[in-house]
FIDREN-391646 format. One record per residue (C-alpha): x, y, z. Coordinates in steps of 0.02 Angstrom, whole numbers. Layout:
<nodes>
<node><u>X</u><v>Y</v><w>Z</w></node>
...
</nodes>
This chain:
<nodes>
<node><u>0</u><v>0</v><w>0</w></node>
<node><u>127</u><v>126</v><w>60</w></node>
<node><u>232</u><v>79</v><w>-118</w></node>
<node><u>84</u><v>105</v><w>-219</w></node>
<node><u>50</u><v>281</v><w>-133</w></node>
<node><u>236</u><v>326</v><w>-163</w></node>
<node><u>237</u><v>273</v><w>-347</w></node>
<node><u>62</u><v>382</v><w>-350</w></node>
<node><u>146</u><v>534</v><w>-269</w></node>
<node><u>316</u><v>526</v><w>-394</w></node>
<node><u>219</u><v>494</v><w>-538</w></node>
<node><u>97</u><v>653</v><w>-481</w></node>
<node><u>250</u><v>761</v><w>-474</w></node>
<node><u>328</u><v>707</v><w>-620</w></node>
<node><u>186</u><v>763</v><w>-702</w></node>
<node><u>165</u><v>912</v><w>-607</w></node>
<node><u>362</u><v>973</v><w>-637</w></node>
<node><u>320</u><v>926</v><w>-837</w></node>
<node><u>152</u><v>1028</v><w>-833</w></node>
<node><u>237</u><v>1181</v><w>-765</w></node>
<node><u>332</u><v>1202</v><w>-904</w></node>
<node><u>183</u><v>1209</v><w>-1012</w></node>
<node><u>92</u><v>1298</v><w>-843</w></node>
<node><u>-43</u><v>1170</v><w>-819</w></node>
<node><u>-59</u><v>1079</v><w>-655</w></node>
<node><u>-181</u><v>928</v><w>-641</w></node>
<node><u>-234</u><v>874</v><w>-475</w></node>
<node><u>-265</u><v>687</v><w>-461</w></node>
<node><u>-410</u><v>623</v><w>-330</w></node>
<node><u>-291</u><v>500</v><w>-242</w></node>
<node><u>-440</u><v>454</v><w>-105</w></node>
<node><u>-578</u><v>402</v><w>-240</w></node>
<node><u>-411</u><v>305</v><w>-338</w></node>
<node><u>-362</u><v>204</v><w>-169</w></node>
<node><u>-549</u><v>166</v><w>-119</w></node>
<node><u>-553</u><v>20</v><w>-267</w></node>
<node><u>-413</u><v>-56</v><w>-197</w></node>
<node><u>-466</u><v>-83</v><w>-6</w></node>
<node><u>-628</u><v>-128</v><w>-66</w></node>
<node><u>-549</u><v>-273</v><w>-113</w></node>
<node><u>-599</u><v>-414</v><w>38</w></node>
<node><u>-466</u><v>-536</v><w>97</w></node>
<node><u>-585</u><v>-685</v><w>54</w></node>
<node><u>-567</u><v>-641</v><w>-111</w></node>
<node><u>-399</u><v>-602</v><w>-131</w></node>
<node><u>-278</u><v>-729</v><w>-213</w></node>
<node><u>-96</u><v>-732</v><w>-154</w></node>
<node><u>71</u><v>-781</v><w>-238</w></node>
<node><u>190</u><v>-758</v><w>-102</w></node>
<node><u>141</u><v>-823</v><w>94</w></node>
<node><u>259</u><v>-910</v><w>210</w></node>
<node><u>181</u><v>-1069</v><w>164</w></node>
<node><u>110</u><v>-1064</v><w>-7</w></node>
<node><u>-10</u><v>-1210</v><w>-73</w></node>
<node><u>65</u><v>-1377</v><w>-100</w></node>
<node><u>13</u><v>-1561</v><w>-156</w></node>
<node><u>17</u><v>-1697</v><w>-54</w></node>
<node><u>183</u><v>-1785</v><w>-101</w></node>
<node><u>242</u><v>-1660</v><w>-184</w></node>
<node><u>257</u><v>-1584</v><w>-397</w></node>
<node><u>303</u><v>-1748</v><w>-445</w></node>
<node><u>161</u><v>-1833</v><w>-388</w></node>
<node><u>32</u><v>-1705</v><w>-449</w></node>
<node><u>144</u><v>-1736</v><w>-632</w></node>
<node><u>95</u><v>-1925</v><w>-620</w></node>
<node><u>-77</u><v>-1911</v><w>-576</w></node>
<node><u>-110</u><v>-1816</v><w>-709</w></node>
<node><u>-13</u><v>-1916</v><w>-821</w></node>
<node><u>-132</u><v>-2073</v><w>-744</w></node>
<node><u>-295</u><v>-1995</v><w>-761</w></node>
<node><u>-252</u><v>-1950</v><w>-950</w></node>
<node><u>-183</u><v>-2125</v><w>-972</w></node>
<node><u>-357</u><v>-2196</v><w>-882</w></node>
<node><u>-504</u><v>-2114</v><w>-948</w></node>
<node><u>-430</u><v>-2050</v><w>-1127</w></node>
<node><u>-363</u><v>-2172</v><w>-1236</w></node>
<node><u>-247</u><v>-2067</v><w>-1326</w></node>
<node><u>-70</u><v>-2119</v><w>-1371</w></node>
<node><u>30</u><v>-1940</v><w>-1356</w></node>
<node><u>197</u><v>-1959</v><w>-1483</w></node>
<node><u>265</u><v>-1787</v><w>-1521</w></node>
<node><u>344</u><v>-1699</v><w>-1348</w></node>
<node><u>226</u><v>-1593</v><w>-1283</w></node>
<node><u>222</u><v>-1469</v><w>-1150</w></node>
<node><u>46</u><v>-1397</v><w>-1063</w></node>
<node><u>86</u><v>-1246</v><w>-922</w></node>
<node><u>-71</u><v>-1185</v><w>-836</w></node>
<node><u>-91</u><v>-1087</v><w>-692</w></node>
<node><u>-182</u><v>-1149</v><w>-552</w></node>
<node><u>-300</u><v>-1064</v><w>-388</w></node>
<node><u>-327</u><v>-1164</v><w>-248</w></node>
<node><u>-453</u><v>-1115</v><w>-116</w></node>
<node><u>-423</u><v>-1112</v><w>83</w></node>
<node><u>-499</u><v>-1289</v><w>102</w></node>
<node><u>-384</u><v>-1350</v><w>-47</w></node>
<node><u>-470</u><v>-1386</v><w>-184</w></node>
<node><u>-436</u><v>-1310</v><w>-340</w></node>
<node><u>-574</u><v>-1185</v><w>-411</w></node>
<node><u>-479</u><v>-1116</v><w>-575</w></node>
<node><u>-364</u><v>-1184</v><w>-691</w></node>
<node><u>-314</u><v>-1100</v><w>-830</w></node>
<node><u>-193</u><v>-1148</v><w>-982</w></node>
<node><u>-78</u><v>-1038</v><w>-1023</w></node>
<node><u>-37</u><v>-1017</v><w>-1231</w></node>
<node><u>108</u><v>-1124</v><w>-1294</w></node>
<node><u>157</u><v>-1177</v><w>-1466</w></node>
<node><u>164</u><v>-1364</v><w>-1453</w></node>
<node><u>10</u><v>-1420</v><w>-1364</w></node>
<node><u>-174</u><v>-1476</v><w>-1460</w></node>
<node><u>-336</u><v>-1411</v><w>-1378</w></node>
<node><u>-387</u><v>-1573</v><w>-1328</w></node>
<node><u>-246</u><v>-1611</v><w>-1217</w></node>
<node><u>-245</u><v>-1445</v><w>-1137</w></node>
<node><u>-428</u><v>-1482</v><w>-1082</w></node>
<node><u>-396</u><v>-1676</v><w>-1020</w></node>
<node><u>-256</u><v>-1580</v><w>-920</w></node>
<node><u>-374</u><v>-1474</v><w>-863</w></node>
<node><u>-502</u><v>-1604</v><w>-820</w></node>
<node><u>-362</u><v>-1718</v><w>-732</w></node>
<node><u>-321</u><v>-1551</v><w>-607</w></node>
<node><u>-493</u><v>-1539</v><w>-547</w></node>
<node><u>-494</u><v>-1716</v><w>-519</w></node>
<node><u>-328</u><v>-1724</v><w>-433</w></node>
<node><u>-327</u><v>-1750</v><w>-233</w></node>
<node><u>-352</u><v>-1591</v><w>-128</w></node>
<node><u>-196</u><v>-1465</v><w>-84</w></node>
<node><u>-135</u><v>-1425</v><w>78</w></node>
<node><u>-186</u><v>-1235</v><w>69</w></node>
<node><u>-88</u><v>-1085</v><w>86</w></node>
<node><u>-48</u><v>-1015</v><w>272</w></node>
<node><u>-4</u><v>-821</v><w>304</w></node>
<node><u>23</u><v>-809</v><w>506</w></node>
<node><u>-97</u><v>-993</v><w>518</w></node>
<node><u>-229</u><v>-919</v><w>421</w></node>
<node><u>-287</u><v>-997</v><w>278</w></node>
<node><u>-283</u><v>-911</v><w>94</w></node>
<node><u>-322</u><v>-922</v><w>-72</w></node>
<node><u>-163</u><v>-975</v><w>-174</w></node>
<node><u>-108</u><v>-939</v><w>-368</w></node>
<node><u>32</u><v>-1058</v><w>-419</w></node>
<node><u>82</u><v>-1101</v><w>-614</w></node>
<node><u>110</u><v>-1293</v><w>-650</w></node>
<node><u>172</u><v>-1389</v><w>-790</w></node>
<node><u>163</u><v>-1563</v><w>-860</w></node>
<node><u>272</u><v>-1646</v><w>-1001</w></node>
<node><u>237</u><v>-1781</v><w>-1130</w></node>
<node><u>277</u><v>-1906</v><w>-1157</w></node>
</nodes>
């Protein structure tokens, strides 16, 4: 909060110092700017950093071969080429996962990305992210390779 009301306050005099040379001065409502932001409720907030972000029982690894399994399971497909499907994931304070979304590479087909997709909500539930032993909602990418 405090960086995003210095970066407000440079950025006002920058613009201040550049609009006395053509002697205009803008004033910017910094209040009415702020009040979006702590509207904002904690439930609803998703982190990326917390002492003790989200993680999957056993580990990457293991999330890598369930998906792999449930692919393998309930969609006969043979996968040849390499392939690689990145996605970012949000997992909720009771640890399951409410939003996956793939994220655009070159090499994967549609159909993959969305068995990934399916095999992630299907996956076991996360331990959640803690911030001072309070649970939060957690943002973390993940990627799985094929063959």
């Amino acid at each position: 909060m405090k960086i995003l009301i210095n970066l407000l306050l440079i950025g006002t005099m920058a613009y201040t110092s550049h609009a006395q040379k053509q002697e205009t001065i803008r004033v910017f409502d910094i209040e009415s700017f702020m009040s979006s932001y702590q509207e904002i409720s904690p439930d609803t907030m998703v982190y990326m950093a917390t002492q003790h972000p989200a993680t999957f029982p056993e580990g990457n690894m293991a999330l890598n071969r369930s998906v792999k399994q449930y692919i393998q399971k309930h969609f006969k497909s043979s996968i040849q080429d390499k392939v690689m499907v990145l996605c970012s994931i949000i997992i909720e304070k009771n640890g399951c996962i409410s939003g996956v979304h793939i994220l655009p590479t070159n090499n994967t087909d549609k159909g993959l990305e969305g068995h990934v997709k399916e095999a992630l909500f299907a996956s076991a539930p996360w331990f959640p992210a803690l911030q001072d032993g309070k649970r939060l909602r957690y943002k973390t990418y993940f990627s799985v390779q094929f063959p």
